[in-house]
N, C-alpha and C positions, 0 to 999 in steps of 0.2 A: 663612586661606589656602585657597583651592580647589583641591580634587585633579581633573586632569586624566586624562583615558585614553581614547587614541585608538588603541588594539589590537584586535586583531579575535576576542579569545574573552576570554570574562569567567570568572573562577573564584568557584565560591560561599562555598567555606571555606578554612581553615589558611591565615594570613596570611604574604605571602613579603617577600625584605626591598627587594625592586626590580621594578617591573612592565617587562615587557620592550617587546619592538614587536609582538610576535605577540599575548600573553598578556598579562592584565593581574590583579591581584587585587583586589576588592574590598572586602578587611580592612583593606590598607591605607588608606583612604578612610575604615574606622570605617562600611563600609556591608554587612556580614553577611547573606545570605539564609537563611532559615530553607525550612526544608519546605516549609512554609504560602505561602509565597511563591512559591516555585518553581512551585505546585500551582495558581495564580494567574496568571501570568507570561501574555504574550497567545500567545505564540509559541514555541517552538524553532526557530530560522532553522537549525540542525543538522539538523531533519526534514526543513524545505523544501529543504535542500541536495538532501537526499540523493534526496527526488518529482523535485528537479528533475533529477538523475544519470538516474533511472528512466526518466522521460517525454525524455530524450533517445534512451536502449538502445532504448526502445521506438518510436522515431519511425526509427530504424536498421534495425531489427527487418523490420518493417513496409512499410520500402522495399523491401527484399530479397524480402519476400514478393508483394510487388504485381507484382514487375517478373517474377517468376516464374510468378504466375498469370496474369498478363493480358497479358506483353508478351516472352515465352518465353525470354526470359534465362535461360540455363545457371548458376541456382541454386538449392541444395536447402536452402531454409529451417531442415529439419527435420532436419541430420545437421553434423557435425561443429562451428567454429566459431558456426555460426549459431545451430543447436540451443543452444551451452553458454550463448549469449547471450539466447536466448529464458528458457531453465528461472532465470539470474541476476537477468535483466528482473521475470521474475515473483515470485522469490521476494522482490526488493527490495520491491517493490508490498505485498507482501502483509505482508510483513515490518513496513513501514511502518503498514499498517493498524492491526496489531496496537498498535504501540507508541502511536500515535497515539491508538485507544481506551481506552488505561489512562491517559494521562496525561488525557483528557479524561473521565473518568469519576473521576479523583481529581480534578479541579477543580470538579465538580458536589458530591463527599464533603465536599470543605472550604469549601465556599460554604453547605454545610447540607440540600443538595438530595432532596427527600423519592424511598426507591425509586420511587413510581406517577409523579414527575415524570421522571425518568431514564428508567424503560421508556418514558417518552410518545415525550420526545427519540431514543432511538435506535428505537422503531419507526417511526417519521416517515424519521428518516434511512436505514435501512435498504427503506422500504417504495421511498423514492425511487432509492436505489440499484437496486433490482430495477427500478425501470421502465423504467431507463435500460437494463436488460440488458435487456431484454423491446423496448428499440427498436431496439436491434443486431441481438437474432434477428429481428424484422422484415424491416429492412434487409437484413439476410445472405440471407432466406431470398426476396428479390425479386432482390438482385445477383449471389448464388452458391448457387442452391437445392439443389444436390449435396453443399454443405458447410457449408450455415449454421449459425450458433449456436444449439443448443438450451441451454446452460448452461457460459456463460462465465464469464469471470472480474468480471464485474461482478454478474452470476448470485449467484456465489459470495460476493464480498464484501456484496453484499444480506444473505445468508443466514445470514452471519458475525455481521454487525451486530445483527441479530435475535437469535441465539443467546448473542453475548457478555456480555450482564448477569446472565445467569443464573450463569454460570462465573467474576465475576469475582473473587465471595468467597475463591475460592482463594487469587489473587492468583498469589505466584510458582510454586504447585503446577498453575499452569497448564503448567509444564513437564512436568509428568508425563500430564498429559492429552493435550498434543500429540501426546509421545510413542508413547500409544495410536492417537493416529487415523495417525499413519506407519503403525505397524505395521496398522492395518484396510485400509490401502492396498493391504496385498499382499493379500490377503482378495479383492479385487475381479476383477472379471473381466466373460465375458459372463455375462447377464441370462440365467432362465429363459424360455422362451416365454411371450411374452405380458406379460411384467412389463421389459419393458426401458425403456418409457415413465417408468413411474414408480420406476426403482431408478438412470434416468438422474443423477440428483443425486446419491446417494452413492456413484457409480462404477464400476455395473454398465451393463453397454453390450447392444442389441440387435448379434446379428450383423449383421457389414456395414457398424459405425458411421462416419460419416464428420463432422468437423466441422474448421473451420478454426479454431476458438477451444473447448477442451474442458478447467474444472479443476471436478473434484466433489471432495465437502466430503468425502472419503478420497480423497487424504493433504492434499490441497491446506491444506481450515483448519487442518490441524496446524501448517501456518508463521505463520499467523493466531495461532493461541495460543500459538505461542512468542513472537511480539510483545508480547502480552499479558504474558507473564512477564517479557518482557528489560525493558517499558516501566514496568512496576510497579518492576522491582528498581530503573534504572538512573535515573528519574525522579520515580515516586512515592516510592521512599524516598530518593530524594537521593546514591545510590552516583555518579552521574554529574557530577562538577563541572564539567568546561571545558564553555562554552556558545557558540556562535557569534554576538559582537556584532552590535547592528541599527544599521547604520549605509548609508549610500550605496552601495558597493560588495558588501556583505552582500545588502541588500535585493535589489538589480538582479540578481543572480546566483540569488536564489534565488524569484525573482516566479516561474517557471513551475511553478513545483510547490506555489503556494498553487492553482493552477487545474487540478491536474490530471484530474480527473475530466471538465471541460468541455473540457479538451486532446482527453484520450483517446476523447472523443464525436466532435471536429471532425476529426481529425489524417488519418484515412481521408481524408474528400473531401475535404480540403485535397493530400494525397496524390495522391492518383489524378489531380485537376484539372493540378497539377503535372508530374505524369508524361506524362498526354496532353498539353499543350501543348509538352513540351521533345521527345517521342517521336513525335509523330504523322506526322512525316514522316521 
């Protein structure tokens, strides 16, 4: 007889005596995921849900801001709901980052992948993350040279990437390290003369700083390695059962947040193009 299951989250353990319409288990079936499996798996559509939650806030976000800078709409991006919406947007991102590197650093562990191949892989990734920051601040610094990006959030997540194999031995005592870089957060401030250029990444700023996109590695990567720890506990060791099934409705819902990096490159002048054509008269 074939077992059927057409629910939208899968459980990997402890067998239940009826799978429902939401939930379904996989014991029942006689079909058990181990760790190893898990650590294997091509996707968490649970992750992409969530990129995909993010790259909406932040496609909202972004509206409010444009219509604010360039088209004088009576809103302050940067104080009350908008604000709580900006600092949720980012910390989701970044949140995600984090979980996303442990789980994909455990599936290189369990595959047998040598450390010099893993630095290879996330210097690559990371170096390409930075370029991509490095065309923002371009960009910014020809469309809005009063406030462009010198080290954004792409910046940062570059920077992350780069730094995270070295701290991943930890594992979930990456909570405790986050912890430290919150706390370095409040440490920061303005830059001595002269050194604001170069203390601009961990958070010290030249007087006068202005940027429309600004997260340095105090406090910001400390959300980054709390990722890291929540993604090690909650996926590399398997504390996380229910999974979001891949199926038609699954997929379609959560396709924008496998892109999100190529979203959050286009979304601007898809924006703006948008905004002039509906505003211009």
């Amino acid at each position: 007889m074939r077992c059927r299951d057409n629910s939208l989250f899968i459980r990997l353990q402890k067998p239940r005596r009826k799978a429902g319409f939401f939930f379904a288990d996989k014991t029942d079936c006689s079909h058990e995921r181990t760790i190893t499996e898990m650590k294997t798996r091509e996707r968490f559509l649970e992750l992409d849900l969530l990129r995909t939650a993010a790259v909406a806030m932040m496609i909202i976000f972004h509206t409010a801001f444009d219509l604010s800078a360039f088209y004088n709409v009576s809103i302050d991006p940067f104080s009350g709901g908008w604000l709580v919406l900006q600092r949720v947007t980012a910390n989701l991102f970044l949140l995600l980052v984090g979980i996303s590197f442990a789980v994909s650093y455990g599936r290189m562990e369990a595959k047998g992948a040598s450390r010099q191949d893993m630095y290879r892989k996330y210097v690559k990734r990371g170096v390409l993350v930075l370029l991509c920051g490095m065309l923002v601040t371009l960009v910014t610094r020809i469309a809005i040279p009063d406030d462009y990006v010198r080290f954004g959030v792409l910046h940062l997540i570059g920077m992350g990437i780069l730094i995270l194999p070295f701290v991943m031995p930890l594992r979930e005592g990456n909570l405790i390290l986050a912890m430290l870089v919150f706390l370095m957060g409040y440490a920061t401030g303005i830059a001595p003369d002269g050194l604001g250029i170069i203390l601009l990444p961990l958070g010290w700023m030249p007087a006068g700083f202005r940027s429309a996109d600004y997260f340095p590695l105090f406090p910001w990567l400390g959300t980054i390695l709390l990722g890291v720890a929540m993604g090690n506990a909650l996926y590399n060791r398997g504390w996380l059962r229910w999974h979001l099934r891949d199926n038609r409705l699954t997929r379609i819902i959560t396709e924008p947040g496998r892109y999100a990096l190529m979203i959050y490159l286009a979304h601007q002048p898809v924006l703006l193009s948008a905004l002039w054509i509906l505003l211009r008269n």
